[in-house]
N, C-alpha and C positions, 0 to 999 in steps of 0.2 A: 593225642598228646596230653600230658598228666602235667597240669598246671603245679608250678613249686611255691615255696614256701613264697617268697618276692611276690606271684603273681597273684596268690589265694590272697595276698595282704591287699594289692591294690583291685584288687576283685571287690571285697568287701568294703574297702575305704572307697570304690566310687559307686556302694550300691549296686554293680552289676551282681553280684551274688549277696545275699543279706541271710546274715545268722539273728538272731538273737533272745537270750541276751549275747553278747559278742563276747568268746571264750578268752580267755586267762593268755596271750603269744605266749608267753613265757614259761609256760606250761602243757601248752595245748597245741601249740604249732610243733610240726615239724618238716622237716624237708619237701615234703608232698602230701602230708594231710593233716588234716585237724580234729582234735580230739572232742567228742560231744558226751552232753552227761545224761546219766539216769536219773528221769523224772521218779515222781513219786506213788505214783496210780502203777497198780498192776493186774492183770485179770488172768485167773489160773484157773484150770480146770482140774473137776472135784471127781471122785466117782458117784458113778451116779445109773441109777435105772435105764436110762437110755443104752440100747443094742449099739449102735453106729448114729455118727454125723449124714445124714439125709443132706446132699446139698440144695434139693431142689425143696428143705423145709430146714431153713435154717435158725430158724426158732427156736426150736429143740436146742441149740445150742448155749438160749441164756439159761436152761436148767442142769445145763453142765459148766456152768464157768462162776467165780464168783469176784467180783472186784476187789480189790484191797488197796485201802490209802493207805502211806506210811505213815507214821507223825515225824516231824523233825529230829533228826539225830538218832533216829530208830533203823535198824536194820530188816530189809525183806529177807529171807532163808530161803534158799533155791534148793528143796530137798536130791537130792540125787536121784537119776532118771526123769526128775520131774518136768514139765516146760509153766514156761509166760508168755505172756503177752506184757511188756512195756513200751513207754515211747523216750524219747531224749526230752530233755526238758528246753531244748532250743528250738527253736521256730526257724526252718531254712522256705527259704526263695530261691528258687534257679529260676535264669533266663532263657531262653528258647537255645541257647547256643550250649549249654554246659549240661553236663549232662555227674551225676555224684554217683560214688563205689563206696559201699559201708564196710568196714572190717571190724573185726573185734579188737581189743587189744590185746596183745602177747601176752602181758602180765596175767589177763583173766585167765586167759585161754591156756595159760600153762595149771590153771585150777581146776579147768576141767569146763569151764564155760566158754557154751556157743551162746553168740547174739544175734546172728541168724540161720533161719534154716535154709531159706531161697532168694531171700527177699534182696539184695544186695546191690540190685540198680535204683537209684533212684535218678527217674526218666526228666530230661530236659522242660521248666515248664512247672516242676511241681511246688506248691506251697502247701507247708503245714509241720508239724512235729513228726520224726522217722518212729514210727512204730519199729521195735525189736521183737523178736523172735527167741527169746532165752530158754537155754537148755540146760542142766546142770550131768554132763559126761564122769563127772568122780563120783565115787565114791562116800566122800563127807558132804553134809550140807555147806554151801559157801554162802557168806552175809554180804549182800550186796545192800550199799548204803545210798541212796538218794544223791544226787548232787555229785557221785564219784562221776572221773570222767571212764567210759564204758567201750566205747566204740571211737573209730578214726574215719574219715570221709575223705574222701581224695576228690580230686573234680578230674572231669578229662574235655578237650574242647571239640564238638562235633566238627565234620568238615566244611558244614554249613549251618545254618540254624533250621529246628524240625520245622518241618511241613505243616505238622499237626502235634504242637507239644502237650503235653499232657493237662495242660490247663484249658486246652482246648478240644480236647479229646469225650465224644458222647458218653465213653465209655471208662470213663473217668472216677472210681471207685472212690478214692479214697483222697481226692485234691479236698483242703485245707482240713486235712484231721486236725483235732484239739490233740488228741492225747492215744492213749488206749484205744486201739479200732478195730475189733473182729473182722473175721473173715465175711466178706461180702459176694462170695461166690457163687452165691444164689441169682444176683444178677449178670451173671453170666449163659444162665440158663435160660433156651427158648421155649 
């Protein structure tokens, strides 16, 4: 079940689910999701020497990637074809029982921006900022500005709460990211 706008409200007003900062209703609510913004760190990949991503030496990957802060009121430039890595500048909590579905929004995505590539659960249990996945599919560079709202989050209510939610999971990659977090898929490997 896809909790609605009513239920996201008192979700967050009893702390059973915690955003923050806590976004704009008036702007960022709507019927069954809430709208989250782009932070302002991004990390994009350069060309570079490197043949392929080695996942069992993923090292190699900080000499293919380079960070970039925005300054305020300054726009990022998603060349075409190109990707990112960013995160939302909101810090979410789910509790064992809820489990988050990220979207892009329409508006972008009619620009030709994707916000994720796969990523689009975010599992019962997790705390920290949603790393984005940014693609630019047109044609023109598009100016993506810090602080714009980017993505929509829906909640949906498990049928029970996890077993083993991701805050307590061994296997647990990427619980309480700050910001910008690469691929960790080396610890996947035995």
């Amino acid at each position: 079940m896809i909790l609605s706008d009513r239920d996201i409200k008192k979700a967050l007003a009893s702390k059973h689910i915690v955003i923050n900062p806590l976004p704009n209703f008036d702007e960022a609510l709507s019927a069954c999701a809430i709208d989250l913004r782009l932070n302002n760190e991004f990390e994009v990949f350069e060309h570079t020497q490197i043949p392929y991503f080695d996942i069992k030496h993923m090292e190699d990957v900080m000499k293919a990637t380079e960070k970039i802060i925005v300054p305020e009121g300054k726009p990022f430039i998603l060349q075409p074809g190109k990707f990112a890595l960013a995160s939302t500048m909101e810090w979410l909590e789910l509790p064992d029982n809820i489990a988050g579905r990220l979207e892009g929004r329409s508006s972008i995505g009619r620009l030709g921006i994707i916000v994720h590539s796969t990523a689009a659960l975010v599992h019962p249990g997790m705390k920290g900022r949603i790393v984005l996945e940014l693609s630019n599919l047109a044609q023109i560079p598009v100016a993506l500005y810090p602080g714009m709202r980017v993505c929509a989050l829906s909640f949906e209510e498990l049928t029970s709460p996890a077993e083993i939610p991701y805050s307590k999971q061994k296997t647990a990659k990427y619980f309480n990211q700050q910001g910008v977090t690469g691929s960790r898929i080396k610890n996947d490997i035995k």
